[in-house]
C-alpha positions as CSV (number, residue, x, y, z in Angstrom):
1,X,11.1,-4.5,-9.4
2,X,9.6,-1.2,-10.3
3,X,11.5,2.2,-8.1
4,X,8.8,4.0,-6.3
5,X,10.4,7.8,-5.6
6,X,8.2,8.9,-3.1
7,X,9.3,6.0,-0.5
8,X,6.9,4.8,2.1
9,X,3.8,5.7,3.8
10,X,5.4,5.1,6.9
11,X,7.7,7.8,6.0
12,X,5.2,10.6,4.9
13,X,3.2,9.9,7.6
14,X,6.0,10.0,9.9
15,X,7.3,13.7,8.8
16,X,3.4,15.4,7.9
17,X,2.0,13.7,11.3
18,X,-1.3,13.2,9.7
19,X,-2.7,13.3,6.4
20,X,-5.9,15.4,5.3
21,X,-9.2,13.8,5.0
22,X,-8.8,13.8,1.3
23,X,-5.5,12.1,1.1
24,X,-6.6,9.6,3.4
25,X,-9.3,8.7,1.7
26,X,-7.7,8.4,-1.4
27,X,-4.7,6.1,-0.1
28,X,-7.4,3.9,1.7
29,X,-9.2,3.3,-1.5
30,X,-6.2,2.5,-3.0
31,X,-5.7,0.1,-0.7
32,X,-8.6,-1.7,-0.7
33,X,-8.7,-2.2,-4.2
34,X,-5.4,-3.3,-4.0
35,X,-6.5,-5.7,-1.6
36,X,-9.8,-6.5,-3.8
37,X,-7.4,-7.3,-6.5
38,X,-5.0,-10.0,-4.5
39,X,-8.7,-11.3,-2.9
40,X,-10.1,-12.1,-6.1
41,X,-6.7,-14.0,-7.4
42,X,-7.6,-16.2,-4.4
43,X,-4.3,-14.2,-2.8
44,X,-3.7,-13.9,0.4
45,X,-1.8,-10.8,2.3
46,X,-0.6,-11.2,5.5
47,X,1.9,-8.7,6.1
48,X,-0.3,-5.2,5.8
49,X,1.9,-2.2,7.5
50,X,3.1,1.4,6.6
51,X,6.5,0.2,5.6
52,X,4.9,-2.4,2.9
53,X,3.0,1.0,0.9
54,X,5.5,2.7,-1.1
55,X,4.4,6.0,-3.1
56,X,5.1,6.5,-6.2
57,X,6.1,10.0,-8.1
58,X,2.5,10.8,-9.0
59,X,1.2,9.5,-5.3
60,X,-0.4,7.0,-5.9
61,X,0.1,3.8,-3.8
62,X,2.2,-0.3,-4.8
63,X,1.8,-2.8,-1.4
64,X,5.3,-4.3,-1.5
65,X,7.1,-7.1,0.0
66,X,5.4,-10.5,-0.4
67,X,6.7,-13.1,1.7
68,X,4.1,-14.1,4.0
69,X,1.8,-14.0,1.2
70,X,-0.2,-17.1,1.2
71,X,-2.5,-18.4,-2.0
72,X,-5.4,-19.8,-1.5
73,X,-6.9,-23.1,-3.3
């Protein structure tokens, strides 16, 4: 499993109390590729929350912990 410095989303969001437009944007497009990407291995995520992003050191976004995952057939 790969480290992620930055720690959750949960946590930055937690201590900035909101995020600019521009972050925003760029975390939810993260995310939905992310999501784009699990959809099109016929994968299933079922567990979608703050504590699940982790950041990286350059900010950019990894959706961890897949245990209620499901895959699809």
């Amino acid at each position: 499993m790969d480290f992620y410095s930055g720690g959750s989303l949960f946590v930055h969001l937690r201590m900035e109390k909101r995020f600019s437009k521009q972050r925003a944007c760029f975390y939810a497009a993260e995310l939905v590729l992310s999501l784009a990407h699990l959809h099109s291995m016929l994968s299933m995520y079922r567990d979608l929350k703050l504590e699940n992003i982790l950041v990286d050191s350059k900010g950019h976004i990894a959706i961890t912990y897949f245990g209620l995952s499901k895959e699809e057939r």
